[in-house]
C-alpha positions in Angstrom: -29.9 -35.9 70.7 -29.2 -39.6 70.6 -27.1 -41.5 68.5 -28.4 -43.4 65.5 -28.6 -46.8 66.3 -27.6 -49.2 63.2 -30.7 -51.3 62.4 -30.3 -55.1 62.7 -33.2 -57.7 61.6 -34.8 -59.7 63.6 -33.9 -63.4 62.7 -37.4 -64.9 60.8 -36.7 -67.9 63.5 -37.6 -65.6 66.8 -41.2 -65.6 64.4 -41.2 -68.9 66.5 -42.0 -67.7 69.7 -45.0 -65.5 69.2 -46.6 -68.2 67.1 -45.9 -71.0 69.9 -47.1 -68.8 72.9 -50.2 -68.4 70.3 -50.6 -72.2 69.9 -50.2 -72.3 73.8 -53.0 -70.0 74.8 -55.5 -71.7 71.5 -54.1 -75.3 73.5 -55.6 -74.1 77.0 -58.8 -73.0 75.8 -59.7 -76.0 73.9 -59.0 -77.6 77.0 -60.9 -75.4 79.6 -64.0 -75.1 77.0 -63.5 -79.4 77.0 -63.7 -80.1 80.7 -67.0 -77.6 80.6 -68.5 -79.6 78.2 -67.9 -82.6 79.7 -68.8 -81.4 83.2 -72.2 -80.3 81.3 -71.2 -76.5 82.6 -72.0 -73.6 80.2 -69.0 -73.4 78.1 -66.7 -69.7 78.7 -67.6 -68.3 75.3 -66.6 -64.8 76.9 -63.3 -65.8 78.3 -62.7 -67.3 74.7 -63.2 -64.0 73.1 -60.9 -62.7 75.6 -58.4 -65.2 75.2 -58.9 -64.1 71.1 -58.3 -60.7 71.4 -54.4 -61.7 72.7 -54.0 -63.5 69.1 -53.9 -60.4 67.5 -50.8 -58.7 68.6 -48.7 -62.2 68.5 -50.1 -62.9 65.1 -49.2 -59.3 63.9 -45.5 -59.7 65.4 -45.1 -62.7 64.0 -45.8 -61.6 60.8 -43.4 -58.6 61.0 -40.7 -60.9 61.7 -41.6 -63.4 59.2 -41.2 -60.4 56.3 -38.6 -58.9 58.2 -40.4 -55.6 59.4 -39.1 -55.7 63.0 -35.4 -54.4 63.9 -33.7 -54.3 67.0 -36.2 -56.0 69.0 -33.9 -56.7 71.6 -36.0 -58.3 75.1 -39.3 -56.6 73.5 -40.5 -60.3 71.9 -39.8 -62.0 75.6 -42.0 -59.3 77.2 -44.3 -59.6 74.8 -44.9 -63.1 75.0 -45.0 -63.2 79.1 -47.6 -60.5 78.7 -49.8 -62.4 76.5 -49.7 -65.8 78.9 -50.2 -63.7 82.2 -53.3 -62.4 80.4 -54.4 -65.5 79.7 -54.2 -66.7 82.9 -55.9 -63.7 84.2 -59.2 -64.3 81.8 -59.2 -68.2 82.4 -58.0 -68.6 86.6 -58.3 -65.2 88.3 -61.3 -63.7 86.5 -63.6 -66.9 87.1 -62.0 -67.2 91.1 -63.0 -63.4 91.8 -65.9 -63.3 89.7 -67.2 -66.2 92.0 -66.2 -64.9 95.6 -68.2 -61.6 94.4 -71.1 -63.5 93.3 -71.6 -65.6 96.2 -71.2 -62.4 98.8 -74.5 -60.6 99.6 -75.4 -57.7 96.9 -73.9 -54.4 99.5 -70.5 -56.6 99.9 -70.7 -57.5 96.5 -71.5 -53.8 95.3 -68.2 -52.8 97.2 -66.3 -55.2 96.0 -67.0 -54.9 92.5 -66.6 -51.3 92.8 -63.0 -51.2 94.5 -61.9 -53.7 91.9 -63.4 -51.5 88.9 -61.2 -48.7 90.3 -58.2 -50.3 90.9 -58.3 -52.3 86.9 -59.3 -48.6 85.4 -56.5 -46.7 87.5 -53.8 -49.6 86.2 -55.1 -49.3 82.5 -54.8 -45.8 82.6 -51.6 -46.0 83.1 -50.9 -48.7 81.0 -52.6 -47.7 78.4 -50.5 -44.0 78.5 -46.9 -46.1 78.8 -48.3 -48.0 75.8 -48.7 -44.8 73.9 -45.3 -43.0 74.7 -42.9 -46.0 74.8 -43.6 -46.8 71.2 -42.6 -43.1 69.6 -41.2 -41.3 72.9 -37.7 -42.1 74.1 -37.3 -39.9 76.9 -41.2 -40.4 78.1 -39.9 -41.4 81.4 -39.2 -38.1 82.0 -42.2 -36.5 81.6 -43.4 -34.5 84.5 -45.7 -35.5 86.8 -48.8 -32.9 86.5 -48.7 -33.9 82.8 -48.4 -37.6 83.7 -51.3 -37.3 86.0 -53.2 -35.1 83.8 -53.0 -37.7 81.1 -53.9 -40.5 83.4 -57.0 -38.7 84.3 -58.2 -38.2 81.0 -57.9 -41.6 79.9 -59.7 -42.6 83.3 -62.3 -40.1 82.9 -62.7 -41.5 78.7 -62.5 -45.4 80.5 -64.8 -44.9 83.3 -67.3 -43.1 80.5 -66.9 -46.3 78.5 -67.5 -48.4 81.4 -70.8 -46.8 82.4 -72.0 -46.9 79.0 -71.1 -50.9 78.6 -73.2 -51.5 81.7 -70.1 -52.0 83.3 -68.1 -54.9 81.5 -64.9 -54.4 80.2 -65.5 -55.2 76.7 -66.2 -51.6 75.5 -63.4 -50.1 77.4 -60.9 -51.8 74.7 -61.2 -49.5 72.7 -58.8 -46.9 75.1 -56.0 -49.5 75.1 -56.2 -50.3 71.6 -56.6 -46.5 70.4 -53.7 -45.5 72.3 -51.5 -48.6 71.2 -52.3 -47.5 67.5 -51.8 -43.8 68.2 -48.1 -44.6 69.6 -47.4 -46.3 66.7 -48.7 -43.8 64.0 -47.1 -41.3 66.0 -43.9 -43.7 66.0 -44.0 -43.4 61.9 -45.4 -39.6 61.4 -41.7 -39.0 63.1 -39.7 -40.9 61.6 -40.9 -39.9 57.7 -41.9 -36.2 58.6 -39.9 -35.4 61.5 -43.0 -33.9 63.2 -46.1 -34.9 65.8 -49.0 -35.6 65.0 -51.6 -32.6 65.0 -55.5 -32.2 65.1 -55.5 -30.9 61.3 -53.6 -34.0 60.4 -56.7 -36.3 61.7 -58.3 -33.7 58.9 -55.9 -34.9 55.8 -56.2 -38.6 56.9 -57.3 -39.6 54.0 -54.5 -37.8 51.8 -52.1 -39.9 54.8 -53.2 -42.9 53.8 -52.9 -42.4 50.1 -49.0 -41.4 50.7 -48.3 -43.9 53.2 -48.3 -46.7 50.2 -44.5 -45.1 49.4 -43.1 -45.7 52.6 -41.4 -48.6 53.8 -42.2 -49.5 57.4 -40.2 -51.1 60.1 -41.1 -51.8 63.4 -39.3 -51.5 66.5 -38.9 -53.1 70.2 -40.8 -50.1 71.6 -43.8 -50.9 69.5 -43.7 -54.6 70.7 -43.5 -53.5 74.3 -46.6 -51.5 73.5 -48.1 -54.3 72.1 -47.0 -56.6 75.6 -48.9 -53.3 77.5 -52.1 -53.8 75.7 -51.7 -57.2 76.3 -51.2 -56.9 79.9 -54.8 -54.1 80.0 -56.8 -56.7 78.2 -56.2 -59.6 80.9 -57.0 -56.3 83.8 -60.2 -55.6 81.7 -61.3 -58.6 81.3 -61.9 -58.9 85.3 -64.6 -56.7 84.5 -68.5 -57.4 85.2 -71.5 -56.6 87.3 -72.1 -59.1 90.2 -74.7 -61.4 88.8 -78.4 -59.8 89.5 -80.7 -62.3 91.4 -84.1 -60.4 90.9 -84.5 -59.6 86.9 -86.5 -56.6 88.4 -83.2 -55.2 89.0 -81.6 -55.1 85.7 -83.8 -52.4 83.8 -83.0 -50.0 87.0 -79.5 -51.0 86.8 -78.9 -50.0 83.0 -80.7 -47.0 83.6 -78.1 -45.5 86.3 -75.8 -46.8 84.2 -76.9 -44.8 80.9 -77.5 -41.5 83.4 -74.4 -41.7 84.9 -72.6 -42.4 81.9 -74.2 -38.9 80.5 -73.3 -37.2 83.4 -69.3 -38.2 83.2 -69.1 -37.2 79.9 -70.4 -34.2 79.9 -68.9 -33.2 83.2 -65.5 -34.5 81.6 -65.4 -32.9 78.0 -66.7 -29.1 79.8 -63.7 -29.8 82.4 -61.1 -31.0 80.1 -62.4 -28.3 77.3 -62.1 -25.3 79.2 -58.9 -26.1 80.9 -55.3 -23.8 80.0 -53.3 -26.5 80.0 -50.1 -24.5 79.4 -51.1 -22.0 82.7 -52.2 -25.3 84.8 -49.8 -27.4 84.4 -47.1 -24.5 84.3 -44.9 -25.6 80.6 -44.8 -23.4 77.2 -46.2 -24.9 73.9 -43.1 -24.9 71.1 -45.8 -23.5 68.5 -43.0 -24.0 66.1 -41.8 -27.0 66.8 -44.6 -28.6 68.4 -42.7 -32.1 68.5 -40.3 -30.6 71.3 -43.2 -30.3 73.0 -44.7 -34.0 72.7 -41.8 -35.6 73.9 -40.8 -33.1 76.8 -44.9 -33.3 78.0 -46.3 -36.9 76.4 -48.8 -36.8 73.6 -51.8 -36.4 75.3 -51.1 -33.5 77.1 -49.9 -31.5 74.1 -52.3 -33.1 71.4 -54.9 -31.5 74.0 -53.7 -28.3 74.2 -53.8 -27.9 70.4 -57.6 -29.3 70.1 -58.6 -26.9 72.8 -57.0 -23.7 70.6 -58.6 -24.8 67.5 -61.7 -23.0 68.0 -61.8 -19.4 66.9 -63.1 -17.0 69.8 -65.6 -15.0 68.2 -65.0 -11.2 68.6 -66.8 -9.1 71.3 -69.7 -7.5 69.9 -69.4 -9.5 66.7 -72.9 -9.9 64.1 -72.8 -11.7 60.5 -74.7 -8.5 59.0 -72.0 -6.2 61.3 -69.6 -8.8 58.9 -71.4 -8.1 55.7 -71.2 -4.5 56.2 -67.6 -3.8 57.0 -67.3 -5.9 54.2 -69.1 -4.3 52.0 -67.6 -0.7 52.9 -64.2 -2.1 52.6 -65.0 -3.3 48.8 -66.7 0.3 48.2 -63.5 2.2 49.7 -61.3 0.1 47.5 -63.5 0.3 44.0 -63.3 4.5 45.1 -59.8 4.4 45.6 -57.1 2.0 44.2 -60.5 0.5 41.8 -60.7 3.5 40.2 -57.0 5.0 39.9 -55.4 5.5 36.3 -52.9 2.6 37.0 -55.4 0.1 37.6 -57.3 1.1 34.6 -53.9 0.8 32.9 -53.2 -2.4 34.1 -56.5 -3.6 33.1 -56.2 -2.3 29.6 -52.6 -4.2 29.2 -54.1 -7.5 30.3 -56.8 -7.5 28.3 -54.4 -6.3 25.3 -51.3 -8.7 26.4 -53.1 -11.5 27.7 -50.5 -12.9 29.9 -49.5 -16.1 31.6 -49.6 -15.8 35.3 -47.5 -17.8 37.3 -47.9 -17.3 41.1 -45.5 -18.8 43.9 -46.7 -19.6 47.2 -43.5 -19.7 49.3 -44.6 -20.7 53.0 -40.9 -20.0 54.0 -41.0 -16.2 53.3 -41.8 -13.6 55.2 -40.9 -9.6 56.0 -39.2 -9.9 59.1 -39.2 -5.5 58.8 -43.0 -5.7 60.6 -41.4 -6.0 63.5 -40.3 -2.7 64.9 -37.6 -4.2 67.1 -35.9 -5.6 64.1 -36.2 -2.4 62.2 -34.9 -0.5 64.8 -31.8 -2.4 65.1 -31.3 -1.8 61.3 -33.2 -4.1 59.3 -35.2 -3.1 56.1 -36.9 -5.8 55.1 -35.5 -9.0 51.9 -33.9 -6.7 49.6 -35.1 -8.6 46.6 -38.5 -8.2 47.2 -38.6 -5.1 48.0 -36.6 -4.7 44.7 -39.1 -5.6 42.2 -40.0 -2.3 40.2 -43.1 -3.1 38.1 -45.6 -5.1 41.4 -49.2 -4.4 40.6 -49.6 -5.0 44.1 -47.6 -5.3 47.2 -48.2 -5.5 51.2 -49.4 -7.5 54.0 -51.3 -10.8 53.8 -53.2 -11.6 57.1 -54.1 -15.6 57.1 -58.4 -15.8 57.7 -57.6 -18.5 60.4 -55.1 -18.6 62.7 -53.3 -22.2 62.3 -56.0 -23.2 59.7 -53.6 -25.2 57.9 -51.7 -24.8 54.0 -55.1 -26.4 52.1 -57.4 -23.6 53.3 -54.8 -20.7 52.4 -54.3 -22.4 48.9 -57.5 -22.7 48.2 -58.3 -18.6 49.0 -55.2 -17.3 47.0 
C-alpha cells in the first residue's frame, strides 16, 4: 500500500509553459514553410501535420491547468514540454537529413536502410508506447516482469508493424498505437480511482452506460498522465521518420502496395491466431487474481492481463455438442418437471392461492450471497450453510442457481431472472 499523497494544484501560471513551447514549435514552422517558399521548394505540408499533432497534448495540459484539473504535477510539465521540442526537431532537422541520405543511396542500400531504421523506430515505440500506458495508472509498473514486459512489447509491435504494412509503410497510420495506449492509461487511471477496479473486456460492452455516469465525476489529472502525454510525444517525432525511399520508376509503386497489402494480411492473421491461442497464465508462468483482477494488472501491466481475459471470453463448446441435441435435453427436462414438481398438489395449491391472493412480488438479487455449504470441505469442517436462509419456512422454491455464462456479466443474469 502507499500512502495518500495530499493533492496540491497546479498554479494556473505553469499553464504558461505548455502554451509558450506551443507558440515555439507554430514559430518554427512558419519559418521553415517561409524559407521553402521563398527558395521556390515544395512547402513540408507533412512535417506540418506532424508538427500539429504535438499541439494537442500541450493544448490539453494547458487547459487542465488553466481550470485547475492537474495536481501534483511535480517535473511531469518540464518533461512534457522537452518532449514536444525534441519531436519537433525530429520532424523538421532529422527526418528531412535521413530521409535525404536514403533517397540519394541506390534502391538495395536504400531498401536496407529504410528497413533497419523501420525496426529500430517500431521496437522504441513499442516500448514507449507500453511505459505510456502503465506510468499514467500503474505505480509499481517498473516492476513488472520481464516475459510480461516483452510479451506486451511484442504485441504492440506485431499491432504497429500490421499498421505499417497496411499504411504502405509511413508512419501516419501507426498513431493510432501510441494514441490508443495513452488514452487507455488514462481511462484506466480514472476506472481506479472511482471504482477501485481494472478495466475489463465486458466493460468495453457497457461503454456507453460509462460515459452516461462519467458526467458525475469530477476529474483531476496527475503528473503520470503528463509523462504519458511527454511519451506520446516523444513516439510521434520516432514515427514521423517513417517513409518508403522515394520510387524512381512509377512501374514500381502498384507492385509495391501490393506486397505491402499481402504482407499486411499475412501479419495479422499470423499475429491474432498466435496471440489468440496462447495461455498466457501457463507461458508466462503468473496466476490470474479472478477476484481481484486489479492485483493482477499492476503485478503483470495491462496488456498482459486485459489479454488473458479477452482470450477466456469465448465459451468452448462441449464435446459432442448439436443445437437439436440442445433442444431435446431441453425439452425432456421441461417434460420431467411438468410430470413431477408441475404436477404435485403443492404447486397446484400455490397456483390456486396466487390466482385467489394476487400478490405483490418483490424479488432481491443479492450478488454478495452465496451457500458456502456446496463445498464439501467446508461442510465437513462443520459448516451448514446461512442459517437465515435456510430458515425460511413457507419457499415455494429453493436450491442451486447455475449462471448460463461463465463471467457473462450482472446485465445478462438480470435480464434472465
Amino acid at each position: 500500500m502507499t500512502e495518500d499523497i495530499p493533492l496540491e494544484i497546479t498554479s494556473s501560471v505553469m499553464a504558461n509553459l505548455p502554451i509558450f513551447i506551443a507558440v515555439l514549435i507554430v514559430a518554427t514552422v512558419v519559418v521553415r514553410v517561409y524559407f521553402s517558399i521563398k527558395h521556390n521548394e515544395k512547402p513540408p505540408i507533412a512535417r506540418v501535420f506532424w508538427c500539429a499533432t504535438l499541439l494537442i497534448p500541450l493544448g490539453m495540459v494547458a487547459a487542465w491547468i488553466t481550470n485547475q484539473l492537474l495536481v501534483n504535477e511535480g517535473s511531469s510539465l518540464w518533461v512534457l514540454s522537452y518532449s514536444a521540442l525534441g519531436a519537433a526537431a525530429v520532424i523538421l532537422l532529422v527526418e528531412p537529413l535521413v530521409s535525404g541520405l536514403i533517397d540519394q543511396t541506390d534502391l538495395a542500400t536504400g531498401t536496407v536502410a529504410c528497413i533497419c531504421r523501420d525496426i529500430l523506430v517500431i521496437a522504441a515505440v513499442s516500448a514507449l508506447s507500453f511505459v505510456s500506458l502503465e506510468i499514467s495508472c500503474n505505480e509499481t509498473f517498473y516492476r513488472i516482469p520481464a516475459n510480461s514486459f516483452g510479451f506486451s512489447v511484442g504485441l504492440l509491435a506485431t499491432v504497429l508493424l500490421s499498421l505499417y504494412l497496411l499504411g504502405q509503410r509511413h508512419g501516419g497510420v501507426m498513431v493510432l498505437v501510441p494514441v490508443v495506449c495513452c488514452i487507455l492509461g488514462i481511462a484506466e487511471h480514472f476506472v481506479i480511482t472511482f471504482k477501485g477496479e481494472a478495466i475489463l473486456p465486458s466493460d468495453i460492452l457497457a461503454l456507453g452506460t460509462a460515459m452516461e455516469v462519467s458526467e458525475g465525476y469530477e476529474f483531476t489529472f496527475t503528473a503520470g498522465i503528463v509523462t504519458s502525454l511527454a511519451l506520446l510525444e516523444i513516439s510521434l517525432g520516432l514515427l514521423s521518420l517513417i517513409r518508403p525511399r522515394k520510387l524512381r520508376t512509377p512501374t514500381h509503386v502498384f507492385p509495391a502496395i501490393a506486397a505491402n497489402l499481402c504482407a499486411f494480411l499475412l501479419v495479422t492473421v499470423v499475429g491474432l491466431s498466435g496471440f489468440s491461442s496462447i495461455d498466457l497464465e501457463q507461458a508466462l508462468n503468473f496466476g490470474f487474481d479472478r477476484w481481484q483482477p486489479i492485483t493482477t494488472y499492476a503485478s503483470q501491466g495491462f496488456i498482459t492481463s486485459f489479454t488473458e481475459m479477452v482470450n477466456e471470453l469465448p465459451i468452448e463448446k462441449p464435446e459432442d455438442y448439436t443445437p437439436d441435441e440442445a433442444q431435446s435435453i431441453e425439452q425432456e427436462l421441461a417434460a420431467t418437471y411438468d410430470s413431477t414438481y408441475g404436477s404435485s398438489e403443492q404447486r397446484a395449491a400455490a397456483v390456486a392461492q396466487f390466482n385467489e391472493i394476487k400478490p405483490t412480488i418483490v424479488a432481491v438479487m443479492n450478488e454478495s450471497f452465496s451457500d458456502l455449504s456446496c463445498f464439501e470441505q467446508l461442510q465437513a469442517a462443520g459448516y451448514t450453510g446461512p442459517a437465515f436462509y435456510n430458515s425460511l419456512p413457507d419457499t415455494l422454491v429453493r436450491g442451486t442457481m447455475l449462471a448460463s455464462v461463465a463471467g457473462g456479466g450482472t446485465a445478462n443474469s438480470e435480464f434472465e431472472f
